[in-house]
C-alpha positions in Angstrom: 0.9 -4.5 -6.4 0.6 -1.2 -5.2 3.1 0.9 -2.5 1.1 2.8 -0.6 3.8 4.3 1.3 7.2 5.7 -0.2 9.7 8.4 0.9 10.9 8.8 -2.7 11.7 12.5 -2.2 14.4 11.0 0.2 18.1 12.0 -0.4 19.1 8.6 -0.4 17.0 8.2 -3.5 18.9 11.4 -5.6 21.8 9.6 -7.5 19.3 6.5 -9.1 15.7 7.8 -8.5 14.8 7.2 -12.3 16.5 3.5 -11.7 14.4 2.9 -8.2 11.3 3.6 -10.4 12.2 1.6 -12.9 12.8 -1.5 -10.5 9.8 -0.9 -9.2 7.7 -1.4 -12.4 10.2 -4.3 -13.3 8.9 -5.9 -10.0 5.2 -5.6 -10.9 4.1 -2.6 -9.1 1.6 -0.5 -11.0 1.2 1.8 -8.8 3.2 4.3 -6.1 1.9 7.2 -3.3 5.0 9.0 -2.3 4.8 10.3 1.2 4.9 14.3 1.5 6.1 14.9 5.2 6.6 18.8 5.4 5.6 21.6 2.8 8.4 22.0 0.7 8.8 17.7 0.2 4.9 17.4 -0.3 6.1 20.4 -3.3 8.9 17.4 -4.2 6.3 14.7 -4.6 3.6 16.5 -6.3 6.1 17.1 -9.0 7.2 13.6 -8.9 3.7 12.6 -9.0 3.5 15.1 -12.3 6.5 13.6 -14.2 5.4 10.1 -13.9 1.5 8.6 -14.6 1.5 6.1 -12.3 2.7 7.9 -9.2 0.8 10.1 -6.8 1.2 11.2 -3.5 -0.1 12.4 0.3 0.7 16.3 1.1 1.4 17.1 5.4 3.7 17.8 7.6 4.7 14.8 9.8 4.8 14.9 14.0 8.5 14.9 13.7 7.9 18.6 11.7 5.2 19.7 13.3 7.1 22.8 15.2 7.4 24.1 11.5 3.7 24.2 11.1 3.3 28.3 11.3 0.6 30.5 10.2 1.0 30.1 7.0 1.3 26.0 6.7 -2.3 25.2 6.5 -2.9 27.9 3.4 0.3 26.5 1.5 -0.8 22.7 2.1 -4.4 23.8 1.2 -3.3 25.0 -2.1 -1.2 21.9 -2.8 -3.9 19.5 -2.1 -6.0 20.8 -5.0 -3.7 19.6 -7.4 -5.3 15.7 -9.0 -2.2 13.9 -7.9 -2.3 14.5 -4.5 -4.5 11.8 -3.0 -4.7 12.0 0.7 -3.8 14.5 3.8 -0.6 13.6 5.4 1.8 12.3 6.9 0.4 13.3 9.8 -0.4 12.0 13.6 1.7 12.0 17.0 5.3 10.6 17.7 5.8 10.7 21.5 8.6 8.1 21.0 11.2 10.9 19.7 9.8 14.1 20.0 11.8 16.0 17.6 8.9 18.7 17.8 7.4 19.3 21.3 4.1 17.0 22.1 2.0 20.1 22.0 3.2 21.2 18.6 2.4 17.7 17.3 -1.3 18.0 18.7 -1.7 21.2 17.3 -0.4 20.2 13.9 -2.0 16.6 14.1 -5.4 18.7 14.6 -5.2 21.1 12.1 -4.2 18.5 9.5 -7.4 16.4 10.4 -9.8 19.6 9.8 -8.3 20.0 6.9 -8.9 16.5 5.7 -12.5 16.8 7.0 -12.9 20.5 4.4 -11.3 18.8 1.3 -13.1 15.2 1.9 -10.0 13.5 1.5 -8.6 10.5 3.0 -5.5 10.7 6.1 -2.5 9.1 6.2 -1.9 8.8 9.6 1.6 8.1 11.6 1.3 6.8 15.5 4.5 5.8 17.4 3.8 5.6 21.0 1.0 8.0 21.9 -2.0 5.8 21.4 -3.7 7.3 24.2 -3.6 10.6 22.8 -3.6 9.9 19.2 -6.7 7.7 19.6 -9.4 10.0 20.9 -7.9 12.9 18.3 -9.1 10.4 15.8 -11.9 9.4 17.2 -13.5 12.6 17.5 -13.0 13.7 13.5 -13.9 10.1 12.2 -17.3 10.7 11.3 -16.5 13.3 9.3 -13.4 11.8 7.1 -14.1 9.7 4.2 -11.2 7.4 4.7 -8.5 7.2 6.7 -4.8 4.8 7.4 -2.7 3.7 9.8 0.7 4.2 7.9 3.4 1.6 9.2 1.2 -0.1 12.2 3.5 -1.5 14.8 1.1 -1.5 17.8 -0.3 -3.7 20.2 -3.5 -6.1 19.9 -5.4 -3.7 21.7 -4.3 -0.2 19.5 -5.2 -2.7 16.6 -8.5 -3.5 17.5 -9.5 0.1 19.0 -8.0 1.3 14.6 -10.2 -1.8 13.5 -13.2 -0.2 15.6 -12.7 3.0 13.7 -13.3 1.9 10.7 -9.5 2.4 9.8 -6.9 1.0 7.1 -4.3 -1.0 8.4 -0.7 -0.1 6.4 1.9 -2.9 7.0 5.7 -2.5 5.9 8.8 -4.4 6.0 8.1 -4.5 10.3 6.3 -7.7 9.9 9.3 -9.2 8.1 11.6 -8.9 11.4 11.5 -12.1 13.5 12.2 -10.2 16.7 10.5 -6.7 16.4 7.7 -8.3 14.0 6.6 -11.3 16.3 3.4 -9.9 17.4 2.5 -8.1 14.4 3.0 -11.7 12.6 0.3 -13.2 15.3 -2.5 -10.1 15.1 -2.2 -9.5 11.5 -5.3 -12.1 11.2 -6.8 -9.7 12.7 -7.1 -7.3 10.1 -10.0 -7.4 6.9 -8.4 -7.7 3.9 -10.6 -5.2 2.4 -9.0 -3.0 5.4 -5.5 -4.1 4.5 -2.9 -2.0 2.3 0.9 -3.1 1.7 3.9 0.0 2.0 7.6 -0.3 1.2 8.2 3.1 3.4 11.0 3.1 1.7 14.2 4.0 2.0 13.6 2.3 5.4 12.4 -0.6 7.0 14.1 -2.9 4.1 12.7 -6.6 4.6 14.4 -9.0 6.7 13.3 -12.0 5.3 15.3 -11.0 1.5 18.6 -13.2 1.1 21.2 -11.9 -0.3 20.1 -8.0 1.5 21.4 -5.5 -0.7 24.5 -3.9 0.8 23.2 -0.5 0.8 20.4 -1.5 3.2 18.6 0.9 1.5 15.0 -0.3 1.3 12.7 0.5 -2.5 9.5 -0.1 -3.9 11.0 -2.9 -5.9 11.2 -5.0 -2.3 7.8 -4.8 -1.6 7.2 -8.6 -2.6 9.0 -9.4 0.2 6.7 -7.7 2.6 3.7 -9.3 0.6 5.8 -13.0 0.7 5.5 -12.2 4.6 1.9 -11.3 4.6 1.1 -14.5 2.4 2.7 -16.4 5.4 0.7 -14.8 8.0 -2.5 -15.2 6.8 -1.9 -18.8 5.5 -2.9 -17.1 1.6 -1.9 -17.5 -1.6 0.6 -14.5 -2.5 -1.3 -13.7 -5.7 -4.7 -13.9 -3.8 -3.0 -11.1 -1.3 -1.8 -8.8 -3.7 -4.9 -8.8 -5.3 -7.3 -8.0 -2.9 -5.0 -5.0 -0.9 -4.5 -3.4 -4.6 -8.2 -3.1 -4.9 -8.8 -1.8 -1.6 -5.5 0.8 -2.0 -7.1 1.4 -5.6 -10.2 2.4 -3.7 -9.2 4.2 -0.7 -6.9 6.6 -3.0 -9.6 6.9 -5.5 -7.3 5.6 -8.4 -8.5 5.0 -11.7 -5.4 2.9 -13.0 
């Protein structure tokens, strides 16, 4: 299996990061992309990405950052993205649900990081929490012009699913579906999805499965967990597990342009 999606520059991961990883491997993943969401953590997950072979990561500055995105951001997240571990552009997009930086900060962010995709031919790793109707034609309009881009953690409607699907987009799915209340209707559309469009995330240290028994006591989610999700999945699509993991490691193998 491979995590497409994991915060491991998080603080909750600084007393037992070397132990996390080690889980991880110990639960069959052969592969991580650790999430940069602002300069100086895409700095913390490149050198991750350096220390161990089998990890790599996204560099951007996420919505929730995006009033930090000065004159000097793109230059710095330009001269990161040269490095071979880093993979993808991102995490980027539009979170109207919180708006820890102002909606027009996020556009102007969101649209920067997508040109920047766009000159370095790289794929996006894209973050949506209600603001589909702005979000949508953003992407839209650079499309033609990325080589590959993700839906990080989708959560959305039938509808926001089908209008990603129409795009051409990869469909990221985390611990979310495992929740019998929040996860109901991603259970029912996840049919929906290609498996050749489909890619499995931890987003760890959140979003720990709800469908593990005992949970840990921490709550603290971790790459290790990620069968979980994939036990989920399996249900959904009425698939063996092993036929699952399978085919969304090739198609994460081949969106991130791994050799492994």
């Amino acid at each position: 299996m491979l995590d497409i999606g994991v915060n491991l520059t998080s603080s909750a991961f600084d007393s037992d990061r070397e132990e996390v990883l080690s889980r991880a491997w110990q639960a069959g993943l052969t592969a991580l992309i650790i999430t940069g969401s602002s300069v100086e953590d895409s700095v913390k997950a490149l050198q991750l990405s350096r220390r161990h072979p089998n990890c790599f990561c996204t560099v951007g500055v996420h919505p929730h950052h995006a009033s930090t995105f000065g004159n000097k951001t793109l230059t710095q997240l330009s001269q990161i993205l040269e490095n071979k571990q880093v993979k993808a552009v991102g995490e980027t997009g539009l979170d109207f649900n919180r708006n820890f930086s102002s909606e027009t900060a996020q556009v102007h962010a969101f649209e920067q990081q997508l040109q920047l995709a766009c000159e370095k031919q790289l794929p996006i790793f894209l973050h949506q929490r209600d603001a589909h109707s702005t979000f949508y034609p953003m992407i839209k309009a650079y499309r033609d012009q990325l080589p590959n881009a993700v839906l990080h953690c989708f959560t959305g409607s039938k509808e926001e699913l089908f209008d990603y699907l129409d795009l051409d987009l990869h469909i990221g799915i985390t611990g979310w579906i495992c929740d019998k209340r929040r996860g109901e209707e991603l259970q029912s559309i996840i049919t929906e999805v290609p498996l050749n469009r489909l890619m499995l995330e931890s987003d760890a240290p959140y979003l720990l499965p709800r469908n593990m028994s005992p949970r840990p006591k921490s709550r603290r989610n971790e790459p290790a967990y990620l069968p979980f999700v994939l036990e989920k999945v399996s249900e959904c699509l009425a698939l063996p597990a092993h036929q699952v993991a399978e085919k969304t490691t090739k198609t994460a193998k081949v969106f991130f342009n791994l050799d492994i």
